[in-house]
BAFI-698266 format. One record per residue (C-alpha): residue number from 1; x, y, z; chain. Coordinates in Angstrom, 3 decimals. Layout:
% residues N
- NUM,X,Y,Z,A;
...
This chain:
% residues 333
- 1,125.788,124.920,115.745,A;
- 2,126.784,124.242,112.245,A;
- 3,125.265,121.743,109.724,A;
- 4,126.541,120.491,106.300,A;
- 5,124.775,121.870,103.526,A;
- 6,122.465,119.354,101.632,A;
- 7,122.578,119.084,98.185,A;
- 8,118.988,119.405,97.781,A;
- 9,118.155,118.307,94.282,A;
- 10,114.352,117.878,94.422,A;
- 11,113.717,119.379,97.915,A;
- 12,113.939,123.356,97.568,A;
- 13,111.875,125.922,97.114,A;
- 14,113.164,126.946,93.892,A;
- 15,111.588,126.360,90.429,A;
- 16,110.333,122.835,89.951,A;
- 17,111.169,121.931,93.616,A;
- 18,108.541,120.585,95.815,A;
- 19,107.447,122.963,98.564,A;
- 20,108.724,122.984,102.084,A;
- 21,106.768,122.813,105.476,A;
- 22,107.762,121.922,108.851,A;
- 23,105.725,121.534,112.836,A;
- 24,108.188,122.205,115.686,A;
- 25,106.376,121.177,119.055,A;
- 26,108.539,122.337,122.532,A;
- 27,106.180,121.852,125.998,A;
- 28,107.627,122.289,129.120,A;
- 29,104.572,122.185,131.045,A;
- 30,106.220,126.055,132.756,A;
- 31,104.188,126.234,135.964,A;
- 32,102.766,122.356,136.154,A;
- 33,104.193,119.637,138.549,A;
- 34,105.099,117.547,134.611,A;
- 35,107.367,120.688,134.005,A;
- 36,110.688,120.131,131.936,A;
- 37,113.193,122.413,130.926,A;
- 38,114.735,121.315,127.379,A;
- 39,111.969,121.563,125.475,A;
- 40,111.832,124.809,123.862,A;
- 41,115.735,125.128,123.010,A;
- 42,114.842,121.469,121.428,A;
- 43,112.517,123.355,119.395,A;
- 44,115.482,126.564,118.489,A;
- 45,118.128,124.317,117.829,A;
- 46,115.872,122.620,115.042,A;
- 47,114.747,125.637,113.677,A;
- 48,118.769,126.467,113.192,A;
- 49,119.008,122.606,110.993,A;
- 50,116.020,123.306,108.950,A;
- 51,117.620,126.554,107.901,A;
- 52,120.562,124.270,106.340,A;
- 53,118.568,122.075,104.907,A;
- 54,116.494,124.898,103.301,A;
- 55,113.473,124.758,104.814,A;
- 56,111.527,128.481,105.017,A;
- 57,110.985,129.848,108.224,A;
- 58,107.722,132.355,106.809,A;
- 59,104.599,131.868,108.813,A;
- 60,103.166,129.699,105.601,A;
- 61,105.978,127.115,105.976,A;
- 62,106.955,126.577,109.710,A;
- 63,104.527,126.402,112.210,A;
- 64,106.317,126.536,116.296,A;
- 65,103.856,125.682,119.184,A;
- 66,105.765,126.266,122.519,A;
- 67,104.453,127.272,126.056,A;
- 68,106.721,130.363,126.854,A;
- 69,106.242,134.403,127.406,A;
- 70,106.106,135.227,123.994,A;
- 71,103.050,132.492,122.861,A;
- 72,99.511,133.491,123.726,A;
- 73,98.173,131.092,125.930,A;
- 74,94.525,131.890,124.310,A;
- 75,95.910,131.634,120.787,A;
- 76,96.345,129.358,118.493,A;
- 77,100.247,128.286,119.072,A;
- 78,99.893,127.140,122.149,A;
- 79,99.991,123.199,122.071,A;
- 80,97.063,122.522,123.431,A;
- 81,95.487,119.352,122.320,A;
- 82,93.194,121.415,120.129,A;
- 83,95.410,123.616,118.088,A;
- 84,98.399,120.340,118.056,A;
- 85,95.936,118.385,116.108,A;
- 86,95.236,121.372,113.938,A;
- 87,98.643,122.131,113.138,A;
- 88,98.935,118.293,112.395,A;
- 89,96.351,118.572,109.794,A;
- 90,97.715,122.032,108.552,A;
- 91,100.831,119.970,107.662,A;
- 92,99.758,117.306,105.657,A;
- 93,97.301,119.298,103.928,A;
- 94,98.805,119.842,100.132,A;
- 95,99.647,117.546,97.777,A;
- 96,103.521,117.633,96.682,A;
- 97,104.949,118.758,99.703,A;
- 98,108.227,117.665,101.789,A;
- 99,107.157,117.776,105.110,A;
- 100,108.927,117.639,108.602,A;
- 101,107.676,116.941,112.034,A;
- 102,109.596,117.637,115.699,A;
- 103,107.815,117.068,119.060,A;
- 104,109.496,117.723,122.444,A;
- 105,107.726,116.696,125.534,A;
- 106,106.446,113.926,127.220,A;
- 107,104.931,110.934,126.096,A;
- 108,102.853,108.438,127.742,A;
- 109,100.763,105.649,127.210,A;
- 110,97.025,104.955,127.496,A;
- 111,94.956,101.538,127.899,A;
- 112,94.186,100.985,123.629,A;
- 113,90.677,100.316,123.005,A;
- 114,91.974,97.961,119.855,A;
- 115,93.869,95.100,120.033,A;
- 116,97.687,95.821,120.441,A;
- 117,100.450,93.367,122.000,A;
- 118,101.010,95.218,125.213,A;
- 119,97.795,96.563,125.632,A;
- 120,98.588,100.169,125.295,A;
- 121,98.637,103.297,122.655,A;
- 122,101.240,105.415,123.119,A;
- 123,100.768,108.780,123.059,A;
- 124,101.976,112.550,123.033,A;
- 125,100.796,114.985,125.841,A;
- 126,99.689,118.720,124.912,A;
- 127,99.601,121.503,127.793,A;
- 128,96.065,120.889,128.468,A;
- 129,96.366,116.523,128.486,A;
- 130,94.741,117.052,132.577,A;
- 131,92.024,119.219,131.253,A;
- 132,91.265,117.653,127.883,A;
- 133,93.329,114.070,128.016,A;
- 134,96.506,112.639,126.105,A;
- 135,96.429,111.964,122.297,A;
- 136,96.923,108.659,121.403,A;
- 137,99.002,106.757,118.258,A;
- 138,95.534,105.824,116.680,A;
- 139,94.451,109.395,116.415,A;
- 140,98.195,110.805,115.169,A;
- 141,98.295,107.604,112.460,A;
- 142,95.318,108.982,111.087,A;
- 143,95.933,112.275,110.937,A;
- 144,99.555,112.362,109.885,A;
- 145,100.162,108.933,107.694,A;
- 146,96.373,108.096,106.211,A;
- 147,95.961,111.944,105.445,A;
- 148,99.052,112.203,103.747,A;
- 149,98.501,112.801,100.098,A;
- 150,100.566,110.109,98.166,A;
- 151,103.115,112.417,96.632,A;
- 152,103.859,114.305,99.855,A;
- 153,106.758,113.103,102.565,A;
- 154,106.620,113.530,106.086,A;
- 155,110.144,113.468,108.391,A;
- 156,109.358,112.730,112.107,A;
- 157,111.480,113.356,114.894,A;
- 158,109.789,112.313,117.981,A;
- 159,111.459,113.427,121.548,A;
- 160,109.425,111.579,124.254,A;
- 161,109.139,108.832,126.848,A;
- 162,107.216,105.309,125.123,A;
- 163,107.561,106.825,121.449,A;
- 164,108.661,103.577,119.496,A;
- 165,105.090,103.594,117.755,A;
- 166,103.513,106.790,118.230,A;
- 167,102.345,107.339,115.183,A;
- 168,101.704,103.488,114.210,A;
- 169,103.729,103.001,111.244,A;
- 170,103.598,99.814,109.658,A;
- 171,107.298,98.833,109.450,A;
- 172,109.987,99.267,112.161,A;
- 173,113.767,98.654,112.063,A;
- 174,113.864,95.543,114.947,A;
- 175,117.665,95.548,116.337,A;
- 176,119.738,96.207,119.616,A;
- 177,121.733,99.006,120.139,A;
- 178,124.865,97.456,118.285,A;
- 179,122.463,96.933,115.219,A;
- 180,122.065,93.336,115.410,A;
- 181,118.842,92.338,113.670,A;
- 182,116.753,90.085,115.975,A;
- 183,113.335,88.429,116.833,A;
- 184,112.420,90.284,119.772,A;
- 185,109.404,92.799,118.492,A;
- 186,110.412,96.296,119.750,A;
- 187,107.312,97.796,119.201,A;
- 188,104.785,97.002,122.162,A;
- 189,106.812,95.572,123.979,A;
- 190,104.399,95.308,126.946,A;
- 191,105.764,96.670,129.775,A;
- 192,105.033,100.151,131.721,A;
- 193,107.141,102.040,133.560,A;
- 194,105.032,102.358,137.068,A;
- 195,106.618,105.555,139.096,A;
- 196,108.072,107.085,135.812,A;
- 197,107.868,110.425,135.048,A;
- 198,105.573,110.313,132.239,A;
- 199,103.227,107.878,134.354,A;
- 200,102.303,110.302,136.445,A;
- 201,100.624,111.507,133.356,A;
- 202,97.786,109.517,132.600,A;
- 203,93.637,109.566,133.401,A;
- 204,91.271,111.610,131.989,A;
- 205,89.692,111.835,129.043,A;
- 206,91.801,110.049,125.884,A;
- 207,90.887,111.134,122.273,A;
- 208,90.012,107.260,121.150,A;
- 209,88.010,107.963,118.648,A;
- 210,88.152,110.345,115.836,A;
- 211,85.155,112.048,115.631,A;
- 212,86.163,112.697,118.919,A;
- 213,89.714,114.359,117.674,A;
- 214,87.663,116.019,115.195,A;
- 215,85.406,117.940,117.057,A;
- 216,88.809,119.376,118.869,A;
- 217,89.656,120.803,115.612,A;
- 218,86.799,123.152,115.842,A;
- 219,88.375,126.960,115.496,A;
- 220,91.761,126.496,114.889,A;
- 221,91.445,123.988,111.343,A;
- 222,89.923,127.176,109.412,A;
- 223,93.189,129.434,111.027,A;
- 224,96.028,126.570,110.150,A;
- 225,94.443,125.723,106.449,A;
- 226,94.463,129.943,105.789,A;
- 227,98.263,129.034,105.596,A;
- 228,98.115,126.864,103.207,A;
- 229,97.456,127.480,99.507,A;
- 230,94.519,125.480,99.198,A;
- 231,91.440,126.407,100.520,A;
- 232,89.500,124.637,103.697,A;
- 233,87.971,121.357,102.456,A;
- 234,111.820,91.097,109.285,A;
- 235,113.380,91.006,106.043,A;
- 236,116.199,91.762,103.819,A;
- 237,116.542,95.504,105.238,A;
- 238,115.866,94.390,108.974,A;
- 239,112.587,95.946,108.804,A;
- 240,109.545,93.738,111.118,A;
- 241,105.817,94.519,110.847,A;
- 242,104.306,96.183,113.682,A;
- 243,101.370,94.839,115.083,A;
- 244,99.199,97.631,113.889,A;
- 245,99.910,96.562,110.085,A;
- 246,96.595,94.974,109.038,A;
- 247,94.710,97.395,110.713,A;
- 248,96.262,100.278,108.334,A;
- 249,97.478,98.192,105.381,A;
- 250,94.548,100.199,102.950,A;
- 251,96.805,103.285,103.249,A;
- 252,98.859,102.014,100.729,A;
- 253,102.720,102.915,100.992,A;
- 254,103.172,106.280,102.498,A;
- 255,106.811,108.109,102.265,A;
- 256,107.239,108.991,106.557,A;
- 257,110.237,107.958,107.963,A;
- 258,110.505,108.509,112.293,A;
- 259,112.581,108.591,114.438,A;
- 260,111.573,108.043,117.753,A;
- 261,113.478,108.862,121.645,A;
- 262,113.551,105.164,122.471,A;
- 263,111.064,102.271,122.381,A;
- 264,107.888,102.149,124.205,A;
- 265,108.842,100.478,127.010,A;
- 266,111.569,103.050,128.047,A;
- 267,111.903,106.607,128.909,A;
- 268,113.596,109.677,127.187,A;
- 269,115.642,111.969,129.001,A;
- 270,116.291,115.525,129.602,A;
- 271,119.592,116.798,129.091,A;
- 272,122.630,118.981,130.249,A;
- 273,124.892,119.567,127.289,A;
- 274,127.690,122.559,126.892,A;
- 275,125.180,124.057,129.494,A;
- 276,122.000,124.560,127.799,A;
- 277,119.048,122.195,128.805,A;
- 278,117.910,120.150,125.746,A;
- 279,116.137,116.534,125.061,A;
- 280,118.439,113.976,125.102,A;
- 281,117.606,112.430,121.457,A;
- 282,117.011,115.783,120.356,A;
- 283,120.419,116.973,120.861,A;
- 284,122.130,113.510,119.767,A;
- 285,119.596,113.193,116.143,A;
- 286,121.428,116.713,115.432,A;
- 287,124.576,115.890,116.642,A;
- 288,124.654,113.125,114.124,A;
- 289,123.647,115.384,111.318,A;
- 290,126.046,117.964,112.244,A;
- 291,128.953,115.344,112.291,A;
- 292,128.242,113.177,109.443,A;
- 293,125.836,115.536,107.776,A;
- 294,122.760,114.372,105.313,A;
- 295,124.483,112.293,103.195,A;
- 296,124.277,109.436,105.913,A;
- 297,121.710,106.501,105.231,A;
- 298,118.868,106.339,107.050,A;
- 299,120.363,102.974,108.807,A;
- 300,123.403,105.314,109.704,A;
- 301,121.418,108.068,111.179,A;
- 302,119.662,105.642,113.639,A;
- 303,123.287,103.855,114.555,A;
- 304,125.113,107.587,114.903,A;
- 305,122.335,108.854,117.172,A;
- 306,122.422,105.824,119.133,A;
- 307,126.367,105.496,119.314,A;
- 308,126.263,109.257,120.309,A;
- 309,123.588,108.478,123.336,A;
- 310,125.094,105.308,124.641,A;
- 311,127.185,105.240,127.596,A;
- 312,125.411,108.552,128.720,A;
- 313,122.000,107.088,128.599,A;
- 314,119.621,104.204,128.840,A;
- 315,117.563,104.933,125.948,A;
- 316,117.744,103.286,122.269,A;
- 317,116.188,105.553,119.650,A;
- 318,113.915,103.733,117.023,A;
- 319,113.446,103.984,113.612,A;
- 320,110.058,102.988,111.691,A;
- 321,109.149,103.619,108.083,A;
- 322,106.056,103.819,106.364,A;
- 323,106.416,101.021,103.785,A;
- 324,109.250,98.091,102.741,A;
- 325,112.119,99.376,101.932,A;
- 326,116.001,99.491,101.824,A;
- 327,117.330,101.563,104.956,A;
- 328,120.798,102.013,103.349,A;
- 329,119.313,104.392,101.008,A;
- 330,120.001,108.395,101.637,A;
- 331,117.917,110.365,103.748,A;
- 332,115.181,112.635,102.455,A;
- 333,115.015,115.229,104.701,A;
């Protein structure tokens, strides 16, 4: 697969360019009754765009948690709920950096102990979620968004059923799949999928709280921050606030952009493409980029990958932003 270069003025990792990091999640659940199949080449195939748009692949850049032959199950890249959250934390942890996020696997969505318009968090679902329980938006908000040091960036590509709001940003991009701007509020929307896939994974024990998320960080935070080089310590742009705005507004603006598999009350799917099993949004986000390359708009990204998807499948990809702003501008990935 081939990308266009980016013309990365201000992005590199050469003199005066802000450093480069990136989290690739894959989790096919190999030997559960969850188990998928397109996970990890999800996870290769974006390891093969961040090399075009120069992102190093050294073990203090790019972080891959995958459950396959070569990971120890015992270590600390399996994605487990424990060493997830870790690598989370790793990733956000310096000042000045341009960071990227990919998670393949399922999603779900767990009763919200705070008030939200459907009722539920959505969430992201390690190896261990039957063990140990799901990890819901609250928990990823705070870890990924409030932690984020204010001249830092985060890119997040989320590949999962219910994603719309996963990680609670404050702004999302409210339109159909033609791009029509409208008052319908995609974000919690308030329905769940009974006999879906990803509903078969819920129960258990649900990281709610975060001294609760904290105390999973125990054992692998020292490991992820020795990678690091600090030591452990609807408007104008067709952009609506989600209902989670107030509850975050003392973040301030924070530069994370996501794009999400579809909106929470939908499904994302798994996919057959040229023969090789992949996520469905997966595969179309990088489709778009390899087509059009990075000079597209953010707005343009969301309407490729959704032109790309539709007529094969059900699913409308989402786009949510960490603060006001004009979605016609360039990406920064």
């Amino acid at each position: 697969m081939t990308y266009y270069q980016q013309d990365n003025r201000g992005h590199g990792q050469h003199s005066g360019r802000p450093r480069k990091k990136s989290l690739l999640i894959g989790i096919n659940y190999v030997g559960s009754e969850h188990q998928l199949q397109g996970c990890h080449q999800d996870v290769h195939n974006v390891r093969q765009f961040l090399t075009a748009m120069e992102y190093p692949s050294d073990e203090r850049s790019q972080v891959v948690l995958r459950d396959d032959q070569y990971t120890n199950p015992r270590g600390p890249y399996w994605p487990n709920g424990h060493n997830i959250l870790a690598a989370m934390q790793w990733l956000v942890s310096e000042p000045g950096t341009v960071n990227f996020l990919h998670y393949s696997g399922h999603g779900g969505q767990v009763e919200s102990d705070d008030y939200r318009a459907s009722g539920f968090d959505d969430t992201i679902v390690p190896f261990d979620f039957e063990r140990n329980g799901q990890i819901p938006s609250g928990i990823l908000h705070r870890l990924l968004v409030s932690r984020l040091p204010p001249d830092s960036s985060l890119f997040v590509v989320l590949d999962c059923c219910h994603s719309g709001s996963a990680i609670e940003l404050p702004y999302v991009f409210r339109a159909d799949e033609d791009g029509n701007v409208n008052k319908l509020d995609n974000v919690q929307a308030g329905m769940r999928l009974i006999g879906s896939a990803s509903h078969l994974i819920q129960g258990g024990f649900t990281m709610a709280k975060v001294s609760e998320a904290e105390s999973l960080l125990a054992g692998a935070t020292d490991f992820f921050k020795g990678l690091t080089h600090q030591r452990p310590a609807t408007d104008q742009y067709g952009l609506g606030q989600s209902d989670t705005y107030e509850e975050y507004e003392s973040d301030g603006d924070k530069n994370v952009w996501m794009y999400s598999g579809c909106r929470d009350d939908q499904t994302s799917a798994d996919a057959s493409i040229a023969g090789s099993h992949v996520g469905a949004m997966s595969w179309a986000f990088l489709e778009s980029m390899r087509r059009y390359g990075p000079q597209q708009s953010y707005f343009q990204v969301l309407q490729n990958t959704r032109e790309i998807l539709k007529g094969r499948y059900q699913q409308i990809p989402q786009l949510s932003v960490g603060y006001e702003q004009d979605l016609n501008y360039q990406i920064r990935v």
